[in-house]
PyMOL Python script that loads the backbone (N, CA, C, O; Angstrom):
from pymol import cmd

cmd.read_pdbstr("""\
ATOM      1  N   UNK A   1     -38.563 -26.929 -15.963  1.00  0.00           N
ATOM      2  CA  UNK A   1     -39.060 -28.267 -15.720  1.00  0.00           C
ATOM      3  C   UNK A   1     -38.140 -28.998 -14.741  1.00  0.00           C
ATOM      4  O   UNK A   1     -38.553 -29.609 -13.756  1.00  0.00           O
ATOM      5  N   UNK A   2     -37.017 -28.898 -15.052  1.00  0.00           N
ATOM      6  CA  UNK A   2     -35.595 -29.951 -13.886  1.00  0.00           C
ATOM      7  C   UNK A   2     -36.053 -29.056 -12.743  1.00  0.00           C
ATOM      8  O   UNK A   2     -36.652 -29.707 -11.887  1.00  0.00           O
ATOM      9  N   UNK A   3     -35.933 -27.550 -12.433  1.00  0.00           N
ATOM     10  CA  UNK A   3     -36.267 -26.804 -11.351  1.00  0.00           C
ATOM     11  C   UNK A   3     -37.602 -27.562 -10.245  1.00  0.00           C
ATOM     12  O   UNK A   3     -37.549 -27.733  -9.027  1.00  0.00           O
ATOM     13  N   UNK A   4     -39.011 -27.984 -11.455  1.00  0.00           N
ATOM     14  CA  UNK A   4     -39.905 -28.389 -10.402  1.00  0.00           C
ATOM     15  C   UNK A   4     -39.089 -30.066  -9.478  1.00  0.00           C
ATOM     16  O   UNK A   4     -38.718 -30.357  -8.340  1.00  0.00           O
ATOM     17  N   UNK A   5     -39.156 -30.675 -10.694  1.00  0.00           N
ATOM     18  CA  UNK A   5     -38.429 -31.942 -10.404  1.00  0.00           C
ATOM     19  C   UNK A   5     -37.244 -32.348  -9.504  1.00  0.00           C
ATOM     20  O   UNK A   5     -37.392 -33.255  -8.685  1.00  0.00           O
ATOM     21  N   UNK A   6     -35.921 -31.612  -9.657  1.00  0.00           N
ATOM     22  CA  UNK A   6     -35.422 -31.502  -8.267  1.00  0.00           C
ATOM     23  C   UNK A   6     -35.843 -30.493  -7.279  1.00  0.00           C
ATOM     24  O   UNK A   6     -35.098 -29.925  -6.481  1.00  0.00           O
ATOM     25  N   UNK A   7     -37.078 -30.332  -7.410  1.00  0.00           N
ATOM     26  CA  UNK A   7     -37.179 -29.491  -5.974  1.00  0.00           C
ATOM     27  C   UNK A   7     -38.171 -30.590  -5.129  1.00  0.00           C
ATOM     28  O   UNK A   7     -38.258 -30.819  -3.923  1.00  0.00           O
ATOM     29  N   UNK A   8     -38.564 -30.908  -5.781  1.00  0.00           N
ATOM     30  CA  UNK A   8     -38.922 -31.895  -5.338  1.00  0.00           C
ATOM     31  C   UNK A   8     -38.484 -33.132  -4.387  1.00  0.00           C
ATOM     32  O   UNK A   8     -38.711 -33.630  -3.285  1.00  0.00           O
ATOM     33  N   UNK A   9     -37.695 -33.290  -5.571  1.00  0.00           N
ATOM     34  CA  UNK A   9     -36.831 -34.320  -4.680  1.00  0.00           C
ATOM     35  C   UNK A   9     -35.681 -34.116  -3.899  1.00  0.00           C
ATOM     36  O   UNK A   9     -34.977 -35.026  -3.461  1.00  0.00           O
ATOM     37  N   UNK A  10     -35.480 -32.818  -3.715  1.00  0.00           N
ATOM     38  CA  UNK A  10     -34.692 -31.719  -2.641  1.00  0.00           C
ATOM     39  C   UNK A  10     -35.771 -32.064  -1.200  1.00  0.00           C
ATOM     40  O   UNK A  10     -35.479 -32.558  -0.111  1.00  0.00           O
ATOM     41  N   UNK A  11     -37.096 -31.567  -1.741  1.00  0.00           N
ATOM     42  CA  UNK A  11     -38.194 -31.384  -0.557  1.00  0.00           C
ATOM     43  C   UNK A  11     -38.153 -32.893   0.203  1.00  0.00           C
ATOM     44  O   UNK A  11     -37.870 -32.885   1.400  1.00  0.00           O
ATOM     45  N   UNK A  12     -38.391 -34.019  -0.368  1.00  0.00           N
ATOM     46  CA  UNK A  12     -37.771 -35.076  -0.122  1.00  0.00           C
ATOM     47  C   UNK A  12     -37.099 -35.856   0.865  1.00  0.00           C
ATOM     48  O   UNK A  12     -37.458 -36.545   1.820  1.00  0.00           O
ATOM     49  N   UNK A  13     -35.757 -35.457   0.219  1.00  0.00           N
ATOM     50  CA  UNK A  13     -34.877 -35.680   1.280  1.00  0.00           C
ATOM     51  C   UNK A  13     -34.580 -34.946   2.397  1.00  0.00           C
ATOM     52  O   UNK A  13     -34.215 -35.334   3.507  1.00  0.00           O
ATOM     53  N   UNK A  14     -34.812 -33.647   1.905  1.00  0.00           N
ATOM     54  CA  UNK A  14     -35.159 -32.705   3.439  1.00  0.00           C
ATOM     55  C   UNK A  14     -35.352 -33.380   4.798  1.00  0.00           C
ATOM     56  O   UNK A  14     -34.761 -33.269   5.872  1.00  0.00           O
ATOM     57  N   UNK A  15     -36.627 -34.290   4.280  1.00  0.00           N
ATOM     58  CA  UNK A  15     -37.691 -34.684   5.220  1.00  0.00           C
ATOM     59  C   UNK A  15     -37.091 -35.935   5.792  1.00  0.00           C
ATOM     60  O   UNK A  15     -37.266 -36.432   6.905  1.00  0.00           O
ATOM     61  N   UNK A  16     -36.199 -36.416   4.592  1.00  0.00           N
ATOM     62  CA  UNK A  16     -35.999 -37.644   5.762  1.00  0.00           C
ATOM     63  C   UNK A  16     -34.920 -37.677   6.210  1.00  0.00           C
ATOM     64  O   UNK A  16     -34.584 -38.454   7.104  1.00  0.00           O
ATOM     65  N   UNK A  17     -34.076 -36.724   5.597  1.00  0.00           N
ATOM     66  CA  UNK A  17     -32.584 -36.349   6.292  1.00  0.00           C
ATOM     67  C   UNK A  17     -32.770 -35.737   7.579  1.00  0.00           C
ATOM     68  O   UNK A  17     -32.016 -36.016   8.511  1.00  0.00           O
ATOM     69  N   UNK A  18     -33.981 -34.696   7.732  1.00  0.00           N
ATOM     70  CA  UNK A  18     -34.688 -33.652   8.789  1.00  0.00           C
ATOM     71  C   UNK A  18     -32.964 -32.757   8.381  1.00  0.00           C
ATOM     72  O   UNK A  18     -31.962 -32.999   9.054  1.00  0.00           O
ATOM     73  N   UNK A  19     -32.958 -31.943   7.410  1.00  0.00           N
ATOM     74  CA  UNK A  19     -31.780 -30.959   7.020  1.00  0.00           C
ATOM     75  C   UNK A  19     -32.983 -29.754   6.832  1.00  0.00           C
ATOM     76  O   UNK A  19     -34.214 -29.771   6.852  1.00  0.00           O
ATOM     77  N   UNK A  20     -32.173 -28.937   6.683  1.00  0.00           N
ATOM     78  CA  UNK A  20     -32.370 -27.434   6.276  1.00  0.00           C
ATOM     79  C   UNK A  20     -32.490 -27.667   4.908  1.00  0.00           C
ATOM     80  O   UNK A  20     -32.276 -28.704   4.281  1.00  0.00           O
ATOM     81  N   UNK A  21     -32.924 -26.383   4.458  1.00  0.00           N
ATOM     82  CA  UNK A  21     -32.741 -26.127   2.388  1.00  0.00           C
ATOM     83  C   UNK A  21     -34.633 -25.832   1.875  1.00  0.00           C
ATOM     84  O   UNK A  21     -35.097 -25.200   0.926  1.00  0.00           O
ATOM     85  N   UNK A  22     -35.522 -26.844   3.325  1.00  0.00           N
ATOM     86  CA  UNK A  22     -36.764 -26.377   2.802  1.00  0.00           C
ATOM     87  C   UNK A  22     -37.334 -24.985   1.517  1.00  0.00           C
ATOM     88  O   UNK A  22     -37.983 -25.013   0.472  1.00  0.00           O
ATOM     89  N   UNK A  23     -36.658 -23.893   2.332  1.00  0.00           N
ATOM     90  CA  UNK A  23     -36.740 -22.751   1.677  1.00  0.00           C
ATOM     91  C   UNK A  23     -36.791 -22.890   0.212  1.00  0.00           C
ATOM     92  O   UNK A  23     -37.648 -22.722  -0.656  1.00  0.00           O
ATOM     93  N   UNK A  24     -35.235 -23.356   0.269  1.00  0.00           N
ATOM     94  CA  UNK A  24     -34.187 -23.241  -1.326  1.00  0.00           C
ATOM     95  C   UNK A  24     -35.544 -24.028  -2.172  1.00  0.00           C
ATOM     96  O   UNK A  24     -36.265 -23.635  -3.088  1.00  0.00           O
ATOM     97  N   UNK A  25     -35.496 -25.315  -1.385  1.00  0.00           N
ATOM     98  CA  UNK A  25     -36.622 -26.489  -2.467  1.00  0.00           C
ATOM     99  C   UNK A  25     -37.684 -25.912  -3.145  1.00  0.00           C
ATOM    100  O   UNK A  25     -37.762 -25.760  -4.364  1.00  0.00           O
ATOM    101  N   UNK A  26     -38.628 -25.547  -2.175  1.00  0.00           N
ATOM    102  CA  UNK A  26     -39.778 -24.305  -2.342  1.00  0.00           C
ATOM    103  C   UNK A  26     -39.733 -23.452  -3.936  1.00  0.00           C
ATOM    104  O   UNK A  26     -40.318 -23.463  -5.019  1.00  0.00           O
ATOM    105  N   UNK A  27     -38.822 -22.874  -3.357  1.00  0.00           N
ATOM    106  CA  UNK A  27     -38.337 -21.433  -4.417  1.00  0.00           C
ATOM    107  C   UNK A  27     -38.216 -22.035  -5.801  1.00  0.00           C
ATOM    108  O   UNK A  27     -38.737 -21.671  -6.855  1.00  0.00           O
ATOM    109  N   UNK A  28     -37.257 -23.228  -5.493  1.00  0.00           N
ATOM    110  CA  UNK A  28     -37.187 -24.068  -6.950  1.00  0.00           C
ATOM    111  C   UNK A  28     -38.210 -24.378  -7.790  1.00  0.00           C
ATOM    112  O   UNK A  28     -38.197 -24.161  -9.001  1.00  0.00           O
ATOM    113  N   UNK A  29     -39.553 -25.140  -6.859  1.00  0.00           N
ATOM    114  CA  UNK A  29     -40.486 -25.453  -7.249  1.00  0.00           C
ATOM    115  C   UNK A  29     -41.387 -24.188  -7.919  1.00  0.00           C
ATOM    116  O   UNK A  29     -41.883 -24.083  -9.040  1.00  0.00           O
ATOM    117  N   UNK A  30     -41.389 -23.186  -6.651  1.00  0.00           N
ATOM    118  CA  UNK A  30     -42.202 -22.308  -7.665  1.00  0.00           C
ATOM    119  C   UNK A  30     -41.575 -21.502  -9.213  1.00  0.00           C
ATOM    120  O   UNK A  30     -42.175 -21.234 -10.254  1.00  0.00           O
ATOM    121  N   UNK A  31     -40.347 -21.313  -8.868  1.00  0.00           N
ATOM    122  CA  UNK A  31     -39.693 -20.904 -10.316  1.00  0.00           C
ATOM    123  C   UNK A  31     -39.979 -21.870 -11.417  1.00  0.00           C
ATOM    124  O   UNK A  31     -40.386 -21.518 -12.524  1.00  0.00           O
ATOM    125  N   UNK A  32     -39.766 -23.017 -11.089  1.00  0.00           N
ATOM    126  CA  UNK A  32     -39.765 -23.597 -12.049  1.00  0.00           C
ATOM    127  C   UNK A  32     -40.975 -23.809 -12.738  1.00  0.00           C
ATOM    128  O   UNK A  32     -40.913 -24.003 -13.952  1.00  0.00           O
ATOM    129  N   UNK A  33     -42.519 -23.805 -11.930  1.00  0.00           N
ATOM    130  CA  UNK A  33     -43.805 -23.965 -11.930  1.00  0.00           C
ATOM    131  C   UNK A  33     -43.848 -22.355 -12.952  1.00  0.00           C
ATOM    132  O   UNK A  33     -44.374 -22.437 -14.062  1.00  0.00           O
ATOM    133  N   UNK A  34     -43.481 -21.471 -12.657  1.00  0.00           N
ATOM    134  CA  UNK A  34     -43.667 -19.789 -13.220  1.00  0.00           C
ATOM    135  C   UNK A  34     -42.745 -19.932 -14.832  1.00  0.00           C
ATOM    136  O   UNK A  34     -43.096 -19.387 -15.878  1.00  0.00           O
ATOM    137  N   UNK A  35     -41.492 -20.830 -14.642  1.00  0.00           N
ATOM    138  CA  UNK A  35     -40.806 -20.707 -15.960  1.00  0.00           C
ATOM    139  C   UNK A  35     -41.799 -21.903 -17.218  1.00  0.00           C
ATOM    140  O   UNK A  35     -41.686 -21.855 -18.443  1.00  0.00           O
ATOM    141  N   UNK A  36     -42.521 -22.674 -16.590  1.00  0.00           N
ATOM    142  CA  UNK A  36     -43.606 -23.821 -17.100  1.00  0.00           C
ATOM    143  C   UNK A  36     -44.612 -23.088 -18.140  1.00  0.00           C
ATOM    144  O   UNK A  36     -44.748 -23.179 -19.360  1.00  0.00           O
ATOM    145  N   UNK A  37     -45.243 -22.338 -17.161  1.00  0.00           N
ATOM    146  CA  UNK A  37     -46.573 -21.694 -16.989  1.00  0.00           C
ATOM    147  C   UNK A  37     -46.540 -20.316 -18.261  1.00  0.00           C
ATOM    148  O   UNK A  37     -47.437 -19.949 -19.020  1.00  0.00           O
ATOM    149  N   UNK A  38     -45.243 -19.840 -18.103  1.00  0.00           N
ATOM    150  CA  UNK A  38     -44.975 -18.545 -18.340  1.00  0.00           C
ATOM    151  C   UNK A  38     -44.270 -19.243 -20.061  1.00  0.00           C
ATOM    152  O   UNK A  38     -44.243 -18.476 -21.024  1.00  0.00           O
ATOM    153  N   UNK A  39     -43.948 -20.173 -20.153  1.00  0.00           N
ATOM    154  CA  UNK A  39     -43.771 -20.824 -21.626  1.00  0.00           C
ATOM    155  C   UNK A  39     -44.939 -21.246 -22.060  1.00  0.00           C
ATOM    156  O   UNK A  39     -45.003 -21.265 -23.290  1.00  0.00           O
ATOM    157  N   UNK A  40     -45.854 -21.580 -21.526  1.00  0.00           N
ATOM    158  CA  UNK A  40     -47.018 -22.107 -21.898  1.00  0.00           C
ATOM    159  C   UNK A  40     -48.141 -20.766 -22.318  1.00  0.00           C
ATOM    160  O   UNK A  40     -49.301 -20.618 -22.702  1.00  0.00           O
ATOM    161  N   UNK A  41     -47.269 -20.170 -22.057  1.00  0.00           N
ATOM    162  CA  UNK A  41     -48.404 -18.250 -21.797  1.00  0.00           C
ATOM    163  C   UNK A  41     -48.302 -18.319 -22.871  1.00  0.00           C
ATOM    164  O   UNK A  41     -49.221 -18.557 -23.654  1.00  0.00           O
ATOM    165  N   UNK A  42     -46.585 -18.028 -23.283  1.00  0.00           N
ATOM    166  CA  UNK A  42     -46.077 -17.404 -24.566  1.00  0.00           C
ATOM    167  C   UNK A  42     -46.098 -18.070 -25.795  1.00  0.00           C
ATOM    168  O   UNK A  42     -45.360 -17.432 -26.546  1.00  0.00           O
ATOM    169  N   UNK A  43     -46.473 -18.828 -26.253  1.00  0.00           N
ATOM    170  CA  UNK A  43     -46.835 -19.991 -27.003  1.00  0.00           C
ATOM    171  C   UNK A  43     -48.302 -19.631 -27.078  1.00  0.00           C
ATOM    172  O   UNK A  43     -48.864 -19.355 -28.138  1.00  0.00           O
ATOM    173  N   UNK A  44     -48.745 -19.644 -26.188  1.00  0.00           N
ATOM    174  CA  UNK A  44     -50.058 -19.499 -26.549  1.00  0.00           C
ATOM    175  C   UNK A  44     -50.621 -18.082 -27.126  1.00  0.00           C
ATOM    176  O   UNK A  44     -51.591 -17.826 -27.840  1.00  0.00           O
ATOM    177  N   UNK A  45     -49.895 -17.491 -26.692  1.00  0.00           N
ATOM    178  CA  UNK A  45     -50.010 -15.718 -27.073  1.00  0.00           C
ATOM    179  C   UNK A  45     -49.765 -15.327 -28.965  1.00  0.00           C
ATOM    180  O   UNK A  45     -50.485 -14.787 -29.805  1.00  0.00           O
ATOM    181  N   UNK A  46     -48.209 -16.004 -29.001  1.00  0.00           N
ATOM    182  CA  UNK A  46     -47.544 -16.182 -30.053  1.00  0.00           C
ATOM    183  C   UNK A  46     -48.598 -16.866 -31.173  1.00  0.00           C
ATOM    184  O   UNK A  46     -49.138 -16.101 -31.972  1.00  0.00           O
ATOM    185  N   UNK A  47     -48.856 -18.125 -31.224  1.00  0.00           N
ATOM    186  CA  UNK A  47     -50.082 -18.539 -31.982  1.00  0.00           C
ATOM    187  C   UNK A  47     -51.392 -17.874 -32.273  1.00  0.00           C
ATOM    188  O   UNK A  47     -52.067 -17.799 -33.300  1.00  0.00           O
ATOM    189  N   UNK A  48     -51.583 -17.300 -30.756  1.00  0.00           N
ATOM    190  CA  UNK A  48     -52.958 -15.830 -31.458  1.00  0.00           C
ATOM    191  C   UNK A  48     -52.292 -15.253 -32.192  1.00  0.00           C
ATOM    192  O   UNK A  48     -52.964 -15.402 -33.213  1.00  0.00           O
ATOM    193  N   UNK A  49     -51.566 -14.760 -32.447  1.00  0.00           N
ATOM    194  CA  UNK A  49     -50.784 -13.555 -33.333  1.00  0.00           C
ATOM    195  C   UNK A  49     -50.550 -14.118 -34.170  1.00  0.00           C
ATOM    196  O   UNK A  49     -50.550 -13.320 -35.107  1.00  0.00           O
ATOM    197  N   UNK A  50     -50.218 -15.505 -34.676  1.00  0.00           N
ATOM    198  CA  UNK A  50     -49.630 -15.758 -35.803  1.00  0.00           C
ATOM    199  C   UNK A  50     -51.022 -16.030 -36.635  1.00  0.00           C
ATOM    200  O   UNK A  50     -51.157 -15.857 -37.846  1.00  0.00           O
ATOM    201  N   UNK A  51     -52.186 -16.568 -35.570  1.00  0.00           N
ATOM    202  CA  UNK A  51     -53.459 -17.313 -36.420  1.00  0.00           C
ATOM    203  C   UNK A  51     -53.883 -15.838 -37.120  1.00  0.00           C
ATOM    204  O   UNK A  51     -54.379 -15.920 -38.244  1.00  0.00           O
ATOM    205  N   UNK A  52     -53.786 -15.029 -36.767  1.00  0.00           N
ATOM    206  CA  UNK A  52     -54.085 -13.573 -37.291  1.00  0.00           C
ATOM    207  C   UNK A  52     -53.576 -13.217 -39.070  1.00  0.00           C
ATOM    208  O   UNK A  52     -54.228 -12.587 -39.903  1.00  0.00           O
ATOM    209  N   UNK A  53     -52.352 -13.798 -39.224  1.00  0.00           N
ATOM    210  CA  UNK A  53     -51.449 -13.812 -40.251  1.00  0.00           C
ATOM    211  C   UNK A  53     -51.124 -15.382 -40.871  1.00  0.00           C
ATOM    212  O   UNK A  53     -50.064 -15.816 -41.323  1.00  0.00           O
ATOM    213  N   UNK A  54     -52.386 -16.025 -40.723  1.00  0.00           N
ATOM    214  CA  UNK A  54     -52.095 -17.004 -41.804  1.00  0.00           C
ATOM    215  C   UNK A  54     -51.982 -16.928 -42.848  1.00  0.00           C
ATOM    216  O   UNK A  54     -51.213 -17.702 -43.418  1.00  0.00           O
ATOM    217  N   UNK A  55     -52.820 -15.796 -43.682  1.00  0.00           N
ATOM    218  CA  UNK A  55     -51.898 -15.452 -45.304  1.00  0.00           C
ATOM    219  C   UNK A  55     -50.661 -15.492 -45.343  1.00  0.00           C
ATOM    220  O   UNK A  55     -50.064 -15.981 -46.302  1.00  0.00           O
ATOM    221  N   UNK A  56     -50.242 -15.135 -44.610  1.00  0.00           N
ATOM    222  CA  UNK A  56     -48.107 -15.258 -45.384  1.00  0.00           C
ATOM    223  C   UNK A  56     -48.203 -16.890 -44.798  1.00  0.00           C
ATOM    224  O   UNK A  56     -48.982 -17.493 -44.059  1.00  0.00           O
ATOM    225  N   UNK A  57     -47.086 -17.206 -45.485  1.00  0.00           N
ATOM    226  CA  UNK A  57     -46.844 -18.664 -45.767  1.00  0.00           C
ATOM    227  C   UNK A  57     -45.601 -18.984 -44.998  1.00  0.00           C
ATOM    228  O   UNK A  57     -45.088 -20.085 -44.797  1.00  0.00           O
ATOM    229  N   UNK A  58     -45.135 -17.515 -44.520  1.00  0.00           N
ATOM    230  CA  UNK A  58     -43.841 -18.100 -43.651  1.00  0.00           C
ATOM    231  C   UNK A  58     -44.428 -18.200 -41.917  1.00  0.00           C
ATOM    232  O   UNK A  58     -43.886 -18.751 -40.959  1.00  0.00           O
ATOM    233  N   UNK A  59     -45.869 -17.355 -41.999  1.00  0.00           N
ATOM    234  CA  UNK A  59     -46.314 -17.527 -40.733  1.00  0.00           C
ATOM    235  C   UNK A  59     -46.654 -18.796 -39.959  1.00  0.00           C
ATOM    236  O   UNK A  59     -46.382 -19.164 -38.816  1.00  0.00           O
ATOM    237  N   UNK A  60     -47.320 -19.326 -40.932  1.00  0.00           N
ATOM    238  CA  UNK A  60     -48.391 -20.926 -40.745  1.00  0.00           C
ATOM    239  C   UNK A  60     -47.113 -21.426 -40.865  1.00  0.00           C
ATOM    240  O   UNK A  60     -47.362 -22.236 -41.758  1.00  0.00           O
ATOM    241  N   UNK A  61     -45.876 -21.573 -40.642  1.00  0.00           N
ATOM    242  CA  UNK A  61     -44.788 -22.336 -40.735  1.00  0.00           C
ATOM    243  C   UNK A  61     -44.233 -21.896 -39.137  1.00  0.00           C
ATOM    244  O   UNK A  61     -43.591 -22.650 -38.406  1.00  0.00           O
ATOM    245  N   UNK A  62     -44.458 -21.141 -38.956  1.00  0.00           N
ATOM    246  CA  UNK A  62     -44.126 -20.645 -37.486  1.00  0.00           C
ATOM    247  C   UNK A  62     -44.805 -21.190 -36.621  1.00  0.00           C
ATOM    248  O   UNK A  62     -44.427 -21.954 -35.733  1.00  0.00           O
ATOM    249  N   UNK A  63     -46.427 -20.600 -36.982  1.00  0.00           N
ATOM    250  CA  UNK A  63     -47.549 -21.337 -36.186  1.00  0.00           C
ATOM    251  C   UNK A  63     -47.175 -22.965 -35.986  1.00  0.00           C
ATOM    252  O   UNK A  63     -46.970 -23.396 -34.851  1.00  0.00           O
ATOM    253  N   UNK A  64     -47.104 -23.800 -37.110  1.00  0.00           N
ATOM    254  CA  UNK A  64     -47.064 -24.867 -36.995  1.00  0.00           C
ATOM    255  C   UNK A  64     -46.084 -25.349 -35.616  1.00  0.00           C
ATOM    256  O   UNK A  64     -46.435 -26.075 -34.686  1.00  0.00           O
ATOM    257  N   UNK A  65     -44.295 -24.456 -35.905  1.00  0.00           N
ATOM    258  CA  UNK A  65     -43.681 -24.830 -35.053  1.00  0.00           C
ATOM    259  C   UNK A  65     -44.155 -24.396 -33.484  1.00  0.00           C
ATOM    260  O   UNK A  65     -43.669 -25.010 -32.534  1.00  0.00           O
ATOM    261  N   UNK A  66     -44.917 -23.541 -33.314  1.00  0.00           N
ATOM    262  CA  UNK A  66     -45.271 -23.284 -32.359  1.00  0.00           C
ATOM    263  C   UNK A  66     -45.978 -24.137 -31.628  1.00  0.00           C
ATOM    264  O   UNK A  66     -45.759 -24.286 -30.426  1.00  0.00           O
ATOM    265  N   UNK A  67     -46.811 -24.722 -32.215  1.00  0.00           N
ATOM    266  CA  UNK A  67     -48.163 -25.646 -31.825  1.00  0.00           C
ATOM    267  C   UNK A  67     -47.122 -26.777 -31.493  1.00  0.00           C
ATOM    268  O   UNK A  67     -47.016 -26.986 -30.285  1.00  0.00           O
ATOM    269  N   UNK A  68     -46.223 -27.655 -32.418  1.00  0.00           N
ATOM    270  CA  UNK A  68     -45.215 -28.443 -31.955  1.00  0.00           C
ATOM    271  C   UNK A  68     -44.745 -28.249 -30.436  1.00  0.00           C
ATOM    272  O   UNK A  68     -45.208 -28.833 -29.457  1.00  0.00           O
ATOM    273  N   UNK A  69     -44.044 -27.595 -30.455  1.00  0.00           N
ATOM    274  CA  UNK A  69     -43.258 -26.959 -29.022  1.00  0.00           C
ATOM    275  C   UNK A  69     -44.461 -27.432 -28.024  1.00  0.00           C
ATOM    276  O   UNK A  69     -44.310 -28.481 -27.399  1.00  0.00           O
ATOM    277  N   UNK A  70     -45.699 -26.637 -27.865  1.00  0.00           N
ATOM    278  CA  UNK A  70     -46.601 -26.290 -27.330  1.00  0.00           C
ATOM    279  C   UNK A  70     -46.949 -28.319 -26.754  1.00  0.00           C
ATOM    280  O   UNK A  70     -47.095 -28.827 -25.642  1.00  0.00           O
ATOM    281  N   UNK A  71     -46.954 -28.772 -27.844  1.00  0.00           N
ATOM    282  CA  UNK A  71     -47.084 -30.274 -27.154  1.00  0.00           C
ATOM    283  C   UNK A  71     -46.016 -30.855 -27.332  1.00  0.00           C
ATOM    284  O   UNK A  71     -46.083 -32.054 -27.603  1.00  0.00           O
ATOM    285  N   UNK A  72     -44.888 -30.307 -27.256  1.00  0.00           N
ATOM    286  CA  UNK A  72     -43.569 -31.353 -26.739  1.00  0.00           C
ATOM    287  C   UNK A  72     -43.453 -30.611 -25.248  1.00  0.00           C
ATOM    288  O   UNK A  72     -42.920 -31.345 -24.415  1.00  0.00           O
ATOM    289  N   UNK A  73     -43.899 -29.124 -24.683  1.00  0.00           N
ATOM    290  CA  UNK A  73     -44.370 -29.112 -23.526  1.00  0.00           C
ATOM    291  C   UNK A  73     -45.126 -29.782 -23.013  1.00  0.00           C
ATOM    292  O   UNK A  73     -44.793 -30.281 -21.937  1.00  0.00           O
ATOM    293  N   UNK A  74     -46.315 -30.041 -23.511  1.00  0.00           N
ATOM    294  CA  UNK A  74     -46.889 -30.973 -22.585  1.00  0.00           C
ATOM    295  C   UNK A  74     -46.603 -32.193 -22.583  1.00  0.00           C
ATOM    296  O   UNK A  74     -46.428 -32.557 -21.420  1.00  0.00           O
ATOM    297  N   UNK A  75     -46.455 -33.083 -23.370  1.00  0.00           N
ATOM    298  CA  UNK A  75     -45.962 -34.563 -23.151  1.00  0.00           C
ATOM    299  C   UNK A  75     -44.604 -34.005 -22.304  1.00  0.00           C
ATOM    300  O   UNK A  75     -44.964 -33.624 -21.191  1.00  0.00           O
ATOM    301  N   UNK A  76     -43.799 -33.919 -22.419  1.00  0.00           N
ATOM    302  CA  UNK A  76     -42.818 -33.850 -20.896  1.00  0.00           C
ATOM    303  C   UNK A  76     -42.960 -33.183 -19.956  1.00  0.00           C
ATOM    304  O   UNK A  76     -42.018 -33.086 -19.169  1.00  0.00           O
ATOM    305  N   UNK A  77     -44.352 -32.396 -19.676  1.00  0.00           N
ATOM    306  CA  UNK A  77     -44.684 -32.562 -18.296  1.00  0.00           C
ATOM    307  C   UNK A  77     -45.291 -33.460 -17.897  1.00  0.00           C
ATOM    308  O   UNK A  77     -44.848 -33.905 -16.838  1.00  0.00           O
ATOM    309  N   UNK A  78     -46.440 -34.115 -18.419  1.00  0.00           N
ATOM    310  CA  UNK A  78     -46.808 -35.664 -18.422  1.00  0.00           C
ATOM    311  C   UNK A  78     -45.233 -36.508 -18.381  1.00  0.00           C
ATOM    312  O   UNK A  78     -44.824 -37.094 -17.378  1.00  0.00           O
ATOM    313  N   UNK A  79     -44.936 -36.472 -18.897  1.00  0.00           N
ATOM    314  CA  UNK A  79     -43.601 -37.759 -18.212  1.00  0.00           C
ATOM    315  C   UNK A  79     -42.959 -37.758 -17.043  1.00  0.00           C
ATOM    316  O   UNK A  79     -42.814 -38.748 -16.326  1.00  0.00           O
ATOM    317  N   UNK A  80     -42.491 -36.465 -16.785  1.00  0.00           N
ATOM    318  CA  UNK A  80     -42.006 -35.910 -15.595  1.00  0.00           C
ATOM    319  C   UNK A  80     -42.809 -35.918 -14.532  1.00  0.00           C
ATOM    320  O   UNK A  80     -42.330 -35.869 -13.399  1.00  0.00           O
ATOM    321  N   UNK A  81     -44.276 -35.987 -14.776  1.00  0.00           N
ATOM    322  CA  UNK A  81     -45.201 -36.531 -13.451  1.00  0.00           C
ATOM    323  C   UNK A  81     -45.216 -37.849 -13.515  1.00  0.00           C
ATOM    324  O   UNK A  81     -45.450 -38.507 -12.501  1.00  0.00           O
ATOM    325  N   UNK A  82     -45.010 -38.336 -14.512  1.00  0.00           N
ATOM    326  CA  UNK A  82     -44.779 -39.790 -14.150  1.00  0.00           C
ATOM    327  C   UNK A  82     -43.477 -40.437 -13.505  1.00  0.00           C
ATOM    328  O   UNK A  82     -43.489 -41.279 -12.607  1.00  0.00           O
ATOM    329  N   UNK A  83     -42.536 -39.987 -14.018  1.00  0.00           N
ATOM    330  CA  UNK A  83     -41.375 -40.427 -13.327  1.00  0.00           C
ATOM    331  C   UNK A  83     -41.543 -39.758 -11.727  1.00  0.00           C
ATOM    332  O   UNK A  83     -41.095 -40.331 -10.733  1.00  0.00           O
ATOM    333  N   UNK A  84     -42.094 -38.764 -11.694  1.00  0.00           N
ATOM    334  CA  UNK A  84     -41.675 -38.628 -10.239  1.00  0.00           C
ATOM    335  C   UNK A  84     -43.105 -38.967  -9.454  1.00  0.00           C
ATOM    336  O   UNK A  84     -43.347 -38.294  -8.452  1.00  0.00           O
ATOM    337  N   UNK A  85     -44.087 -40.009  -9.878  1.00  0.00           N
ATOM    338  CA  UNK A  85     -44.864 -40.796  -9.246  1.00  0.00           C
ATOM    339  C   UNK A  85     -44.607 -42.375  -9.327  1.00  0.00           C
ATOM    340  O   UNK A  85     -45.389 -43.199  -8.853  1.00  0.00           O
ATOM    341  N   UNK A  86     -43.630 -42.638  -9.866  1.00  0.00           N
ATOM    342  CA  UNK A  86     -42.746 -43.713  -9.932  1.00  0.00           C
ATOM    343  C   UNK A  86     -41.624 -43.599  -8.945  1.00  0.00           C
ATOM    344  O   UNK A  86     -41.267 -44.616  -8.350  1.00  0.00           O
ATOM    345  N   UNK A  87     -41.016 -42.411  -8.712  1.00  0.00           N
ATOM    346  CA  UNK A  87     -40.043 -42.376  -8.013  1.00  0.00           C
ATOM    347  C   UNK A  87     -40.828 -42.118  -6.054  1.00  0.00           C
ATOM    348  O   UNK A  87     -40.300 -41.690  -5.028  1.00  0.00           O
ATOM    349  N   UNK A  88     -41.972 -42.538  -6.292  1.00  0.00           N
ATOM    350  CA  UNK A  88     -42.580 -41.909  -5.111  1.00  0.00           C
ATOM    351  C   UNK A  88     -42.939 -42.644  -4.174  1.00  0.00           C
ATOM    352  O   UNK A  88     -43.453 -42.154  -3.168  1.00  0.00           O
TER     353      UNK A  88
END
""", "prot")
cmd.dss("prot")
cmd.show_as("cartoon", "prot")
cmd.util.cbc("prot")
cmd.orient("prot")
């Protein structure tokens, strides 16, 4: 998430400095977009598997935390688009 966010604002100042680093910014953004995406996979993967094994009682305790996570990902990517459409 910091990866998309300062790359951003790497890309940024790039532009109005007119500096080099374009590249670096880029790379940031997409890693960080792939480390997002790729948590959002696994969470979601993880919960099929667990909805499978809701009889055990330690599962649906997993699940639960999972589903948590799953939207404390998304509300701070929602914030983080907000701050950096505030910062814009």
């Amino acid at each position: 998430m910091l990866a998309i966010i300062f790359g951003l604002i790497a890309r940024r100042q790039i532009k109005e400095r007119d500096e080099t680093g374009d590249g670096m910014a880029i790379a940031g953004i997409v890693l960080g977009i792939l480390g997002v995406v790729g948590t959002v996979v696994m969470i979601i993967i993880f919960a099929a598997v667990v909805d499978d094994l809701e009889e055990y009682e330690d599962f649906q305790m997993i699940r639960l935390a999972a589903l948590f996570a799953g939207q404390k990902v998304s509300s701070a990517a929602g914030a983080a688009k907000d701050r950096l459409a505030a910062s814009l």
